[in-house]
N, C-alpha and C positions, 0 to 999 in steps of 0.2 A: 504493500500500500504506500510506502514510503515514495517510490515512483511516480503512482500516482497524482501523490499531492507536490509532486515537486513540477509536475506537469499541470494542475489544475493553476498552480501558483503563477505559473508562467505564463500560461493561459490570457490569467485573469490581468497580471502586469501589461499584455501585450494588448488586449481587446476591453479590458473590462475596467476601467480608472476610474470613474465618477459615478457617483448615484444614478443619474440619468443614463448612464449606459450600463447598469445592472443587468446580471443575468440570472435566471429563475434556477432554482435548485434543481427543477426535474431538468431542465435543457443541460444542466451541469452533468446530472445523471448521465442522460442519452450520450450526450457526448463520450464520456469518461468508461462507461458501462459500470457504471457504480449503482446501488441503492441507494435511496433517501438517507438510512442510518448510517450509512457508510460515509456518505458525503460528509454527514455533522458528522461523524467522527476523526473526519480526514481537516473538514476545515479546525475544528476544533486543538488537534495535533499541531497544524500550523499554526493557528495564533498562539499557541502555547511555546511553539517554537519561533515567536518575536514574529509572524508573517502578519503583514498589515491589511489583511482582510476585511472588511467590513461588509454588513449585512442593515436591510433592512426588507419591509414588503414586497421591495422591488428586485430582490433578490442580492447576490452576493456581489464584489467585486474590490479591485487592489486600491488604496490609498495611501498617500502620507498626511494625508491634508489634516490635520488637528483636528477639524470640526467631524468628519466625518470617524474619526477613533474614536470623539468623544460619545458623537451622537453612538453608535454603536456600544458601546462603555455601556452608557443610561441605559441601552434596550435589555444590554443582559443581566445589570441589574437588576433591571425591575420585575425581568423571570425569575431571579432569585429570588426577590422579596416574595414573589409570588406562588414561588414551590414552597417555602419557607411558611407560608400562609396555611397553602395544605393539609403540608406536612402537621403542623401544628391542629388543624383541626380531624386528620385522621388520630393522629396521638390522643387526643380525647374520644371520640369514639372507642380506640380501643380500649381506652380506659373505661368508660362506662360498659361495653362487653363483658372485659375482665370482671368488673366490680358484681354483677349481674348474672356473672356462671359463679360466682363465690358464696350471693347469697341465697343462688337455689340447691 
């Protein structure tokens, strides 16, 4: 997969630099012959490995440009905050489960 993403990477520097020239994950797919999860796990590798990838609705593509790190930065934040949110309201459900096979 390393391959891959050192091709998607390249890809996306050569064809894909600004918001407005974003490209959709599935067209990334076709292209690549990769799966969806594949894909976030391949972009994901990259940004971890410093690749200035950015994403939004409009799909992925390469920047330096401050604002679009940042704007990207904010987006996956705020899935965090929002798994985070979840997460938090399964852990209570299981707790009330738990609490509820204890007292029958």
């Amino acid at each position: 997969m390393a391959e891959v993403g050192k091709d998607i990477t390249e890809y996306l520097k050569e064809f894909h630099t600004t918001e407005g020239k974003a490209i959709k994950a599935r067209e990334l797919c076709v292209l690549f012959n990769v799966h969806q999860k594949q894909l976030r796990n391949i972009v994901s590798d990259l940004r971890q490995n410093g690749e200035a990838i950015c994403s939004s609705t409009y799909g992925y593509w390469y920047s330096r440009d401050p604002d679009d790190i940042s704007t990207t930065l904010s987006r996956l934040v705020g899935q965090v905050d929002n798994m985070q949110k979840v997460i938090a309201g399964l852990n209570r459900i299981l707790q009330e489960v738990q609490d509820g096979q204890k007292e029958s």
